[in-house]
N, C-alpha and C positions, 0 to 999 in steps of 0.2 A: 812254563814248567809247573804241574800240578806237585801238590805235596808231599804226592808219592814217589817221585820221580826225585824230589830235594831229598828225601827217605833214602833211595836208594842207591845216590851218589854220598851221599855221608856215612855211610853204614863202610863204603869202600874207602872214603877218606879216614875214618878212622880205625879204618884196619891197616891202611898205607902207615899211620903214625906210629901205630899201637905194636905195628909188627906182627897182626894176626890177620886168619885169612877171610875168617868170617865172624862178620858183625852183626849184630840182630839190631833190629830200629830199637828195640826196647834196652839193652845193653848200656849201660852207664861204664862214660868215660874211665871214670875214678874205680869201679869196680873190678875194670879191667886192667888196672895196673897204672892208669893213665897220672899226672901228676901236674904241677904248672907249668915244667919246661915243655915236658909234652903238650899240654894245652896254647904253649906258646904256637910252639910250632903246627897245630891244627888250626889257627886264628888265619896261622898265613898260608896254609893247603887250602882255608878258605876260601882268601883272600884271592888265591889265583885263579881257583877253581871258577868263582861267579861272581869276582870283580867286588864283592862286597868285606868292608870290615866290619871285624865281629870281635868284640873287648876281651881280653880275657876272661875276665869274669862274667861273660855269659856260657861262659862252658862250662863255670859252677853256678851259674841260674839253669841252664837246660842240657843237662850232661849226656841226654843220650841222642843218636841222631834223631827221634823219632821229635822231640821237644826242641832241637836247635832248628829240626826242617820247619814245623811252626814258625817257630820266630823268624827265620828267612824268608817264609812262603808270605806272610804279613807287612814283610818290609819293603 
């Protein structure tokens, strides 16, 4: 999976959480209304989505998908 491709399933997973339809890579979680419960529950949309856990607080290290698809794409 290239990094765009991480880009463009996280832009969907956090519109599934956030309750919106469209996500831009550059869009911060937290801008959008998002919060820790919310952030909770994006760790385990992760989690399902590509098998990978991701701490809470990396959603306040890389809060938008453009920065978490990095950290994914490296891991």
């Amino acid at each position: 999976m290239t990094a765009t491709e991480w880009e463009r399933e996280l832009c969907l997973l956090f519109g599934e959480v956030l309750g919106m339809p469209d996500v831009d890579e550059e869009d911060s979680f937290f801008d959008l209304g998002g919060h820790s419960l919310l952030a909770s529950k994006l760790t385990r949309r992760v989690h399902e989505a590509f098998g990978i856990k991701v701490p809470v607080r990396r959603i306040y290290q890389a809060p938008t998908p453009a920065t978490l698809a990095a950290y994914l794409y490296a891991s």
